[in-house]
N, C-alpha and C positions, 0 to 999 in steps of 0.2 A: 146712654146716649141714643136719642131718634135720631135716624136723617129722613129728611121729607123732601122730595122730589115733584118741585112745580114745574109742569110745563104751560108756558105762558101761549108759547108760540109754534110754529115747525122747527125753529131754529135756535128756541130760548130754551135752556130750562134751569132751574135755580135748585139749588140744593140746601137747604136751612136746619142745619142742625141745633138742637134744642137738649140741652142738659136740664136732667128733671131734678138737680140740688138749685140750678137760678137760672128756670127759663125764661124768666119777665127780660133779662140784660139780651138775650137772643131778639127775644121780642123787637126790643128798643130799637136794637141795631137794624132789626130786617125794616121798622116803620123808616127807620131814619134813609136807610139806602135808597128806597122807593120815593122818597120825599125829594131828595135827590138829584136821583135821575129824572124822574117825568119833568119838575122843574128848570131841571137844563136843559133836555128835549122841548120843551114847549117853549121856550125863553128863546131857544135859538130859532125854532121855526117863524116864530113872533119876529126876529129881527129878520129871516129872510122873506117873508112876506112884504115885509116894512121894507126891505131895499127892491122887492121886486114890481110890486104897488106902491111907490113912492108919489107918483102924483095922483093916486087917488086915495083921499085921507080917509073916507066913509067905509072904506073896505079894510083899509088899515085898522078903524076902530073897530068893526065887527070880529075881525079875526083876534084882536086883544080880549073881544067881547067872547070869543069861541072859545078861547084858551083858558079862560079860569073857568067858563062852566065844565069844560073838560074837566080841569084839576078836581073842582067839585064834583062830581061825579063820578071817579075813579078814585079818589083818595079813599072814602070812608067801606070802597071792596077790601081794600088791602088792611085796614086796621077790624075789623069784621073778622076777616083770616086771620091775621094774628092771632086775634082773642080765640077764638076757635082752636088754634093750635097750641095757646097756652092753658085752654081747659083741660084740652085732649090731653095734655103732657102727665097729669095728674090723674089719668086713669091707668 
C-alpha cells in the first residue's frame, strides 16, 4: 500500500491511497469524488450568483458561461494525476 499526500491548498490536503494488486478502482473513486465536489461547488455558486444578480440576466449567463469553462479546465489536471499515479503505482 502507497499513501500520497496532496496538498491542494493551506487548508486542504488529501490523502489517496492506492493498492498496487487494483489501483485503477482507487483511481475511479479519486476521479469520481473530484467530479463531485467542484460540481456541487460551482452549481451552488451558479445559483448564488443567480439570486444575487437576478435582475441582470447577461451577467447571470456569463457566470453560467464561467462555470463550465472552469469545469473544463480543471477537470482533465485531475485525471492527468490519476493516470500518473496509476503508472507510478507499478514502479
Amino acid at each position: 500500500m502507497n499513501a500520497y499526500i496532496f496538498k491542494h491548498s493551506q487548508h486542504f490536503n488529501l490523502i489517496l491511497i492506492i493498492s498496487f494488486e487494483k489501483p485503477y478502482i482507487y483511481i475511479y473513486i479519486y476521479i469520481y469524488i473530484y467530479i463531485y465536489i467542484y460540481i456541487y461547488i460551482y452549481i451552488y455558486m451558479e445559483h448564488f450568483w443567480e439570486n444575487l444578480l437576478s435582475s441582470w440576466f447577461h451577467r447571470h449567463l456569463m457566470q453560467s458561461v464561467w462555470t463550465y469553462i472552469r469545469l473544463l479546465f480543471v477537470f482533465p489536471f485531475f485525471v492527468l494525476d490519476s493516470v500518473r499515479l496509476y503508472r507510478s503505482s507499478f514502479k
